[in-house]
C-alpha positions in Angstrom: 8.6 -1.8 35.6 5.4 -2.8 33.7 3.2 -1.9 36.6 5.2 1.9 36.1 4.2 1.6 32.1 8.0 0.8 30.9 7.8 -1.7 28.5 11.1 -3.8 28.6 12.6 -7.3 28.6 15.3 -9.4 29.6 17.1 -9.1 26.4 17.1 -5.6 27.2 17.9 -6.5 30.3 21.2 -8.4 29.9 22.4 -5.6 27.0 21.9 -3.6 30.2 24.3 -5.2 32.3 26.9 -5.8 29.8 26.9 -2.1 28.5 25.5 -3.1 25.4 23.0 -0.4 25.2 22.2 2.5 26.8 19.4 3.3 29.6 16.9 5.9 28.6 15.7 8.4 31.2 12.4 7.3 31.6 13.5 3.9 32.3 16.5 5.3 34.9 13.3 6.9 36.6 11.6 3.8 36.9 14.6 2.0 38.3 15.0 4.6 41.2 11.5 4.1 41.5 11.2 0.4 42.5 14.7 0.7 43.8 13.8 3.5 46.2 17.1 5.2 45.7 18.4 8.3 43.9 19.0 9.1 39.9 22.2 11.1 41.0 23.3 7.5 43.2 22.9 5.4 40.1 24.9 7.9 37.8 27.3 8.9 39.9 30.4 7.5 37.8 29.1 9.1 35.0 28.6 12.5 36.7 32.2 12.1 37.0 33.3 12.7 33.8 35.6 15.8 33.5 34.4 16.4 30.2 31.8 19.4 31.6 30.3 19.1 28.6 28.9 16.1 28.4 27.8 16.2 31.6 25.8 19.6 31.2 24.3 17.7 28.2 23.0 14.9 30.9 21.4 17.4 33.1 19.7 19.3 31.0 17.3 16.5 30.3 14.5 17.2 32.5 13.9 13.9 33.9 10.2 13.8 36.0 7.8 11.7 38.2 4.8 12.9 39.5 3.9 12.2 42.9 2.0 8.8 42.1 4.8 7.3 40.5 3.8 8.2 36.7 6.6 8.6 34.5 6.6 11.8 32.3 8.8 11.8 29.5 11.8 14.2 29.2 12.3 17.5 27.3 14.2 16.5 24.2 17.3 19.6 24.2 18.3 20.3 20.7 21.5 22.7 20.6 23.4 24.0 17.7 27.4 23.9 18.6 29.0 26.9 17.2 31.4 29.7 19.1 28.9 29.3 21.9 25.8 26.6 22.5 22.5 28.0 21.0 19.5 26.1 22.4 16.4 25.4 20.3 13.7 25.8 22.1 10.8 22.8 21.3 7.7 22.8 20.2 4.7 21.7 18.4 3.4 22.6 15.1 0.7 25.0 15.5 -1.5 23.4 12.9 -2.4 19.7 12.7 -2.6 20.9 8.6 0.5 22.7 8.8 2.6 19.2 10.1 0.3 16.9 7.8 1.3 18.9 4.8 5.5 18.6 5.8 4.8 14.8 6.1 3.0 14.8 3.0 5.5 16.6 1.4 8.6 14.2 2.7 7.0 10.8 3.4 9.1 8.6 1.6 12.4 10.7 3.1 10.9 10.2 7.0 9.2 6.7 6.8 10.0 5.4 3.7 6.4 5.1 2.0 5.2 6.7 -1.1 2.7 9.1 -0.3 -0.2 8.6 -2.8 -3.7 10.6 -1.5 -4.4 12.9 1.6 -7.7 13.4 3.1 -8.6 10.1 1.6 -12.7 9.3 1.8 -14.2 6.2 3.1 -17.8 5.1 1.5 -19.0 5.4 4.8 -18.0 9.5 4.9 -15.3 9.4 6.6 -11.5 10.6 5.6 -8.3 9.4 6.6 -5.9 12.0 7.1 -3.1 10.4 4.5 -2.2 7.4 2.7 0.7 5.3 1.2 2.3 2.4 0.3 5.7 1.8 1.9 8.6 0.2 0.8 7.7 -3.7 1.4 4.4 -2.8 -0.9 2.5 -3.0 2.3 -0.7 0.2 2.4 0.0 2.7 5.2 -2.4 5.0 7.0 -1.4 8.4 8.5 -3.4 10.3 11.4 -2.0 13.2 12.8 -3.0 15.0 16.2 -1.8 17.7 18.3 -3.8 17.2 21.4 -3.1 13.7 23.2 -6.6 13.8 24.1 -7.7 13.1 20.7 -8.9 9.7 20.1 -6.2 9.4 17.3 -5.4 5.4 17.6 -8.9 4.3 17.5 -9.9 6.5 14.4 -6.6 4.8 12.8 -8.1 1.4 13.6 -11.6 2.5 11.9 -9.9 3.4 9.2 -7.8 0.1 8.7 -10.7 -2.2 8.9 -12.2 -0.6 6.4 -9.6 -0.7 4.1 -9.2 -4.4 4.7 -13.0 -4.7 3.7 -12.0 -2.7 0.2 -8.7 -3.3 -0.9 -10.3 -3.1 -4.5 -10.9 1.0 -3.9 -7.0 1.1 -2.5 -5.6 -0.4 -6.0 -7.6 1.4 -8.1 -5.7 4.3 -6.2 -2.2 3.0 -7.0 -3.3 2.2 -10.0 -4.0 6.1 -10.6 -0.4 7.2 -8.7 1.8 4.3 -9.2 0.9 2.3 -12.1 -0.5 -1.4 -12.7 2.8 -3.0 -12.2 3.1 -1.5 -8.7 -0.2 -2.1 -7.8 0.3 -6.1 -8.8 2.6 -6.2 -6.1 0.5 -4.8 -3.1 1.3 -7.0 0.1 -2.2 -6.9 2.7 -0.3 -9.2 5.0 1.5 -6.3 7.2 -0.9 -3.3 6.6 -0.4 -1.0 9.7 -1.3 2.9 11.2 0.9 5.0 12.1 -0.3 7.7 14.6 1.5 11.4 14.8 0.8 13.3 17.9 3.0 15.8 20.2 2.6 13.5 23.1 0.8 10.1 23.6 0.0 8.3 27.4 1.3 5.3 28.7 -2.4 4.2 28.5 -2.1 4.6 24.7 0.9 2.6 24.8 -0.9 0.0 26.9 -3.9 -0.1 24.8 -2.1 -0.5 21.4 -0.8 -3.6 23.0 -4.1 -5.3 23.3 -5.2 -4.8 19.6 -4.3 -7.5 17.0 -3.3 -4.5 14.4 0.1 -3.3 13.7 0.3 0.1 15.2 3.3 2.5 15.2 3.1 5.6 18.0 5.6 8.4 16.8 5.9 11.4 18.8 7.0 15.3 16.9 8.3 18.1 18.1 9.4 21.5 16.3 12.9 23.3 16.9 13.0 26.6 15.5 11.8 27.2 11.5 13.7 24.3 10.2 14.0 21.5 12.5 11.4 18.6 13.2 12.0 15.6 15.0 10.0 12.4 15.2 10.8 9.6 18.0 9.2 5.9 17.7 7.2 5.9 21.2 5.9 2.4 20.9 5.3 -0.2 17.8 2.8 -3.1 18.0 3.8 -5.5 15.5 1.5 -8.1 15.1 1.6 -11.6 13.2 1.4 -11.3 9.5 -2.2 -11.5 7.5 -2.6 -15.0 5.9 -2.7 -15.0 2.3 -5.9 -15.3 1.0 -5.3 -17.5 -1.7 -4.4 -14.9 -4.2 -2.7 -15.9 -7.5 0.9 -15.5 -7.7 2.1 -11.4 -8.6 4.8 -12.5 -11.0 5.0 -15.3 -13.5 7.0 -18.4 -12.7 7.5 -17.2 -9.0 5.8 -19.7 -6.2 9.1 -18.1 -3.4 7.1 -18.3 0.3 10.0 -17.2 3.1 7.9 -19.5 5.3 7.8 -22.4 3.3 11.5 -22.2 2.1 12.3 -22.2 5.8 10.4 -25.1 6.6 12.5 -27.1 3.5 16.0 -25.6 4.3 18.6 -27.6 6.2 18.6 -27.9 10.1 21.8 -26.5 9.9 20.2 -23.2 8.2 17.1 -23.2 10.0 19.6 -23.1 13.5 22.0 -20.4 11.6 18.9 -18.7 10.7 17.2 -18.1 14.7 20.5 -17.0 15.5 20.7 -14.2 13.0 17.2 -13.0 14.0 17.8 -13.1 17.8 21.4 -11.0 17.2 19.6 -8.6 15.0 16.9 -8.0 17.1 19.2 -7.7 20.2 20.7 -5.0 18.6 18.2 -2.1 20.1 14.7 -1.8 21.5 14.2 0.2 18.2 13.9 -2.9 15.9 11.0 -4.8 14.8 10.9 -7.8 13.3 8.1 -7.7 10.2 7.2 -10.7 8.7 5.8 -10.4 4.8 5.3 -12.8 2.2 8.6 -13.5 0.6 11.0 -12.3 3.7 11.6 -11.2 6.5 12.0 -7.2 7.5 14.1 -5.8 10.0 12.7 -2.0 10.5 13.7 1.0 12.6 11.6 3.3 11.1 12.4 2.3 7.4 13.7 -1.0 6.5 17.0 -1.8 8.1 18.1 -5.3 7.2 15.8 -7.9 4.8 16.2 -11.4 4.8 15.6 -14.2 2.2 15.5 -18.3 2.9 16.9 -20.1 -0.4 17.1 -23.9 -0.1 21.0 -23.6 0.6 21.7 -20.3 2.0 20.1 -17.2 3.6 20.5 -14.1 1.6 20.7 -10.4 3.4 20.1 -7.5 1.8 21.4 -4.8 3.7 20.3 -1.0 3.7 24.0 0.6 3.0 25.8 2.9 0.7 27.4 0.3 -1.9 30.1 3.0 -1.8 31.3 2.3 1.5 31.1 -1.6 0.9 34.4 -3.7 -0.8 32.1 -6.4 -2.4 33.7 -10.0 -2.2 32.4 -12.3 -4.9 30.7 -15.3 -3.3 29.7 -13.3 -0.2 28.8 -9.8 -1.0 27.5 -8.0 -4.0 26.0 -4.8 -5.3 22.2 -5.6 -6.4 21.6 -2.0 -7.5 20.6 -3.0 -10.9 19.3 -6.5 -9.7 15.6 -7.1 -9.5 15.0 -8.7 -6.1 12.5 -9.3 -2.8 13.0 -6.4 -0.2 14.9 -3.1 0.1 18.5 -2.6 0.2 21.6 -2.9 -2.2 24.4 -4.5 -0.3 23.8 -8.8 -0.8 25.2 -10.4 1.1 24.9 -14.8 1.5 25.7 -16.8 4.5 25.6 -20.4 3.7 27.8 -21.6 6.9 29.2 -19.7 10.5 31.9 -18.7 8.5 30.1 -16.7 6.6 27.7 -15.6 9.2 30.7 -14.0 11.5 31.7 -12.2 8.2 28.6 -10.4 7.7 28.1 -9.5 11.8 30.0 -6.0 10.9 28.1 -5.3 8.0 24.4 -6.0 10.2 25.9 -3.6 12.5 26.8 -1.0 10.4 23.1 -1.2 9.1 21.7 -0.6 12.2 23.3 2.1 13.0 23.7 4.2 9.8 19.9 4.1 9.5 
């Protein structure tokens, strides 16, 4: 499947087989592929459904291969369900300026970063299409292309390095938007690019692979005069950038997730690999984002954080506190609470017990965001 360009392991895999997750068309095509046989032989029980519906749904994704065996990706159909179906047909923006402008406009509401400059200027002339500072304090650069051809991941990459070489010039910006509190709390250890195109290749996907830089590849498309959709194509998440030795952001705080793993029980250290690997077996979609003082599940914003105290793991969960029945010594609202990471729902595992409690909750994370 590699050799095809589908990216996918055995976890994958085994969530597969035990109709834990679903199969993507691309990945269906690459299965007939090696397995030489038909889609229509390998969904034939699902193609079976009475419900017409549904089934119309499933074949009007325009599932391709090109003669030499190179997956193209489907046609996302959008429909509005009314007295009838109404289709909306895709496309892209017609403007890179006109779709850097929405993004601008909405940032924190797609991706969950603050938007603080666009057409940002390097010393050495150049400009970066947009910039921010997402939720886990960590900087952010936006490039946006509408042709694939465009060398859009490498011009990201330029971009990064230099703002790695000046971190001075990107806090005297936040400084400017977001105040000196906020930018006393910048985190350089997962600075990353995320790359806006109608289309990318699998070669991009391959290539992002290589580089030692966290890269996100999101893929837009345009449905009518008030619909735009974004889908995560690929995400190279890469190991976090050592601290430099930097004094401490807040007074009286020494908190290092690694280092209060390393001093917790092997009874919580255990408890702890077994969150992770259930959380990340939860969907291809979720990366695992490791800053300073915890640990950050994301989809495209953060999903699930996790802090290591020197008796119990603390998850703070990214839920409406109005849906949650908070149980005092497991779960709490944090709303008003000052605290590492994103989301309002607390809730502490100290033993299995506590751990099976909180399964439903990590669940309901995952998929209500």
């Amino acid at each position: 499947m590699q050799i095809l360009g589908v990216n996918i392991d055995q976890q994958a895999i085994s969530r597969i087989e035990n109709n834990k997750r679903i199969v993507t068309d691309f990945e269906l095509m690459c299965i007939c592929k090696i397995l030489d046989v038909k889609a229509e032989y390998l969904t034939k029980y699902f193609l079976s459904i009475k419900n017409s519906y549904i089934k119309q749904l499933f074949l009007r994704f325009n599932i391709k291969m090109d003669l030499k065996g190179k997956i193209k990706m489907a046609d996302i159909k959008l429909f509005e369900i009314g007295n009838s179906a109404k289709e909306y047909k895709g496309e892209n923006v017609a403007l890179e300026k006109d779709l850097q402008n929405i993004i601008e406009k909405n940032m924190d509401t797609f991706f969950g970063v603050t938007f603080l400059a666009s057409e940002y200027r390097t010393t050495d002339g150049g400009r970066m299409d947009s910039i921010g500072i997402d939720e886990n304090n960590c900087p952010v650069i936006f490039e946006y292309k509408r042709s694939v051809k465009d060398n859009v991941i490498n011009q990201g990459l330029f971009y990064l390095n230099w703002l790695l070489d000046h971190k001075d010039s990107f806090k005297v910006l936040v400084i400017n938007k977001l105040g000196l509190d906020v930018s006393n709390d910048i985190d350089w250890s997962m600075p990353r690019v995320v790359c806006i195109a109608g289309d990318f290749t699998r070669y991009d996907k391959s290539a992002i692979n290589q580089m030692d830089k966290n890269i996100s590849l999101i893929r837009y498309k345009k449905f009518g005069n008030n619909l735009l959709m974004f889908e995560y194509v690929h995400d190279n998440v890469v190991a976090p950038i050592p601290d430099s030795g930097s004094k401490p952001k807040h007074k009286n705080i020494s908190y290092n997730f690694n280092k209060n793993l390393q001093n917790t029980s092997n009874e919580l250290k255990t408890l702890y690999a077994t969150i992770k690997d259930y959380i990340l077996s939860l969907g291809d979609d979720i990366t695992e984002n490791h800053l300073k003082h915890y640990i950050a599940f994301k989809k495209i914003k953060n999903v699930i954080c996790i802090e290591i105290q020197r008796s119990k793991i603390i998850l703070r969960l990214s839920l409406d506190v109005n849906t949650v029945q908070f149980e005092e010594g497991f779960s709490r609202n944090t709303t008003n609470i000052g605290h590492f990471g994103t989301g309002n729902v607390e809730i502490t595992i100290t033993n299995k017990e506590t751990w099976n409690k909180a399964k439903p909750y990590i669940d309901r994370a995952y998929n209500e965001n």
